[in-house]
N, C-alpha and C positions, 0 to 999 in steps of 0.2 A: 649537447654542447658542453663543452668543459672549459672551465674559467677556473683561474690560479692566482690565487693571493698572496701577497707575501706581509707578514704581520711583526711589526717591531714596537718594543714599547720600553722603557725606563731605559734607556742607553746611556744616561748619565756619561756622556763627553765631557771630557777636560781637559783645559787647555796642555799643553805642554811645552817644557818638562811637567809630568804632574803634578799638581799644587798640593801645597802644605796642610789643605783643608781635609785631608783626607780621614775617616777616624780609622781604616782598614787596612790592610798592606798590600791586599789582596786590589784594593780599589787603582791600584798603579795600572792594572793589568787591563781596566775598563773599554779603556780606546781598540785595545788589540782584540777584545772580545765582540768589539764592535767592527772592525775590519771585517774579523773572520764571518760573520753573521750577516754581512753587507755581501761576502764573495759568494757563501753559498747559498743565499736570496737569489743572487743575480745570476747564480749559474743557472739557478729554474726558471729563469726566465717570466718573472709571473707576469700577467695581464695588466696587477694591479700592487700598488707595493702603499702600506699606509704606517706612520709611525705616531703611535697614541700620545704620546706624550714623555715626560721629562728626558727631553733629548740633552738638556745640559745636567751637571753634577750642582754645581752653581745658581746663587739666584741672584734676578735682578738687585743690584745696590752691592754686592761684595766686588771687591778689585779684580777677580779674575773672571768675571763674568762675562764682560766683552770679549776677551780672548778663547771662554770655551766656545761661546755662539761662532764666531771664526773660524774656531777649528768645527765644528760642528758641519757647515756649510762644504 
């Protein structure tokens, strides 16, 4: 029997346009990097798909936090 997982973890979503919190340039690119990692998770079709943790960039109490959970979702 074969069982296929698919494993995401730090995705750090933000809202957009991307916010001014960012300390990286590179960090603009987060969301697209997370697209792409979602398309080819779901092209393998796994059984099972689990994301460990910090799905936002953002934490609870800063201004843009509601909006990256939104985008997140």
């Amino acid at each position: 029997m074969t069982f296929t997982l698919a494993l995401l973890t730090d995705t750090h979503v933000r809202p957009e346009p991307v916010d001014s919190e960012s300390a990286y340039p590179s960090d603009a690119l987060q969301n697209n990097r997370l697209r792409r990692a979602v398309a080819l998770a779901s092209a393998r079709r796994p059984d099972l798909a689990i994301h460990l943790g910090d799905l936002t960039h953002t934490v609870p109490g800063l201004p843009t936090h509601a909006a990256a959970v939104a985008k997140a979702k």
